[in-house]
C-alpha positions as CSV (number, residue, x, y, z in Angstrom):
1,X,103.5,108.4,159.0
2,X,103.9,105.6,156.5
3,X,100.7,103.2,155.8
4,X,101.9,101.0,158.2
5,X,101.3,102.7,161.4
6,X,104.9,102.4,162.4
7,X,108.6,103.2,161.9
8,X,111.6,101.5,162.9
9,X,115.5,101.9,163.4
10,X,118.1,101.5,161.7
11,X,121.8,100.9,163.8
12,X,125.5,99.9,162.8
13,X,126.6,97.4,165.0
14,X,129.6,98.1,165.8
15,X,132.0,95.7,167.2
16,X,130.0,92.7,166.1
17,X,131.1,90.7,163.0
18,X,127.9,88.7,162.3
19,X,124.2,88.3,164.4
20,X,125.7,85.5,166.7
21,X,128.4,88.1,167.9
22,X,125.5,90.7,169.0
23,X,123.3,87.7,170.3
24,X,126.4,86.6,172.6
25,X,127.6,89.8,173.5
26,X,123.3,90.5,174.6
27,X,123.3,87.5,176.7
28,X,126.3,88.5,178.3
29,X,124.9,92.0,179.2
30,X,121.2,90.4,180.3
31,X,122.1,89.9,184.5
32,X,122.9,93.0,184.6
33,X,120.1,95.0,182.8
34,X,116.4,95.8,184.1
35,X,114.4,92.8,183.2
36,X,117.1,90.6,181.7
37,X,116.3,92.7,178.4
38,X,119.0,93.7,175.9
39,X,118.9,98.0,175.7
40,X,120.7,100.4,173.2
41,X,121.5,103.5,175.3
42,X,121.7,106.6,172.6
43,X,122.1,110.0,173.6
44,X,119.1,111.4,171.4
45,X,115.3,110.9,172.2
46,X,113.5,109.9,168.8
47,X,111.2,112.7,167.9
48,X,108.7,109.9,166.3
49,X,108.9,107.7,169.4
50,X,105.0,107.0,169.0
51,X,105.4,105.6,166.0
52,X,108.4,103.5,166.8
53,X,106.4,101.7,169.7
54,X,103.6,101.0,167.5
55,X,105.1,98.4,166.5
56,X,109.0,99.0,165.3
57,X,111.7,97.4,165.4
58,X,116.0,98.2,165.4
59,X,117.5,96.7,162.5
60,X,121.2,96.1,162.9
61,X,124.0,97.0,160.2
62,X,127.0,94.2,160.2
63,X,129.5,95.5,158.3
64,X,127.1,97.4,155.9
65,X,124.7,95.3,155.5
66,X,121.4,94.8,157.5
67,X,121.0,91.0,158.6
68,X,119.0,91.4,161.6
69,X,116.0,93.3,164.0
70,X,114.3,93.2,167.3
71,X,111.2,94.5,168.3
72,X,111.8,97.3,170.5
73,X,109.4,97.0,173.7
74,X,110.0,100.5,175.3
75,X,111.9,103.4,175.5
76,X,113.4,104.3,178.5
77,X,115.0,107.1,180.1
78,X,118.9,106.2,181.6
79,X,120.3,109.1,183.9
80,X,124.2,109.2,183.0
81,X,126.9,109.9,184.9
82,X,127.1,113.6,183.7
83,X,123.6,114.1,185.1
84,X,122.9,113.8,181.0
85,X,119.7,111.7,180.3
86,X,119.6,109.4,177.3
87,X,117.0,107.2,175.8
88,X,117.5,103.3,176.6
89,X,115.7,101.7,173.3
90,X,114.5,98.3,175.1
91,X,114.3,95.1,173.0
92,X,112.8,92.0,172.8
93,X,115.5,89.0,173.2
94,X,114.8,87.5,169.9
95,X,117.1,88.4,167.2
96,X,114.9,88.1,163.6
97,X,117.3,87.1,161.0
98,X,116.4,89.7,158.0
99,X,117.2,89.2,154.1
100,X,120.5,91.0,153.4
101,X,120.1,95.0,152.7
102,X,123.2,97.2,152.1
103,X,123.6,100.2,153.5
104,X,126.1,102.9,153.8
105,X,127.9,103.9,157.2
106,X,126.1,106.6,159.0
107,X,126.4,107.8,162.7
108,X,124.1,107.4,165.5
109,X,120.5,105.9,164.1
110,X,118.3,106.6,160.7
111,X,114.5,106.1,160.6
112,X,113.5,103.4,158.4
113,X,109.9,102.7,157.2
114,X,108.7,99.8,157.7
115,X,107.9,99.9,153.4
116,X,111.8,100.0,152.9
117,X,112.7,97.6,155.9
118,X,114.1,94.1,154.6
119,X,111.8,90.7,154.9
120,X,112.5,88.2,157.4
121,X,113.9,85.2,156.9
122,X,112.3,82.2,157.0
123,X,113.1,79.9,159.7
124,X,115.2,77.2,157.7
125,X,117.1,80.1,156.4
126,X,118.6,81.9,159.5
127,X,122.3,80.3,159.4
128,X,122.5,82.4,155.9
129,X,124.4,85.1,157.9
130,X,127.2,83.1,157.8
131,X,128.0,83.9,154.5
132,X,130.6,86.8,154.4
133,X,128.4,90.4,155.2
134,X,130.3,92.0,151.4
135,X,128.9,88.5,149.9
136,X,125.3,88.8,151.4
137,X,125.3,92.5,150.0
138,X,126.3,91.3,146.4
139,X,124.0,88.5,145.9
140,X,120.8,91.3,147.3
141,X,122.4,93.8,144.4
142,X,121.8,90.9,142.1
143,X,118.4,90.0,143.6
144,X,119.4,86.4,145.1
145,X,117.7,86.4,147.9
């Protein structure tokens, strides 16, 4: 476990263009989801669940770079159709705007400790997503932050 006490995950977005895509797309979903709260339904069950609920969060990858997280609340299990269980990552509402990180595309989700996880943005600087996601990623690699 790192010194923090917890892990988090990492997760393309796919389909979303920049954080106000996923935040639209969440309140669209939230009438029809257990408590209102936005879920990511995965087929695997993280092995290091405890340490995800100590306090993690899902950061999301738009377009290879990480630009936002949520705090996940719970795991959950979700029956499927196919009589196949999955594991219903629960999140809190609020979208945290995150400095830009690239990362390379990967399937499913990736551990990431919470040493190598990106800092939040301040408050006055969460419109900086609109800048192109390639753009964001350049100006990180340079250290402009």
């Amino acid at each position: 476990m790192d010194k923090s006490g917890y892990v988090n995950l990492l997760k393309l977005c796919v389909g979303a263009e920049a954080v106000e895509d996923l935040a639209a797309w969440q309140r669209q979903r939230a009438p029809h989801l257990p408590g209102g709260l936005p879920r990511h339904v995965t087929r695997m069950w993280p092995k290091r669940a405890e340490e995800i609920l100590a306090g993690g969060s899902l950061y999301w990858v738009f377009k290879g770079v990480v630009l936002a997280r949520q705090r996940v609340l719970r795991l959950d299990e979700v029956p499927g159709e196919d009589g196949i269980t999955r594991c219903g990552i629960v999140l809190d509402p609020a979208l945290i705007r995150t400095e830009a990180l690239p990362r390379r595309p990967f399937q499913g989700w990736r551990y990431l400790s919470a040493d190598d996880a990106p800092r939040d943005l301040p408050a006055r600087r969460t419109g900086d997503d609109s800048l192109p996601p390639a753009l964001q990623a350049a100006l990180a690699d340079i250290g402009v932050r």
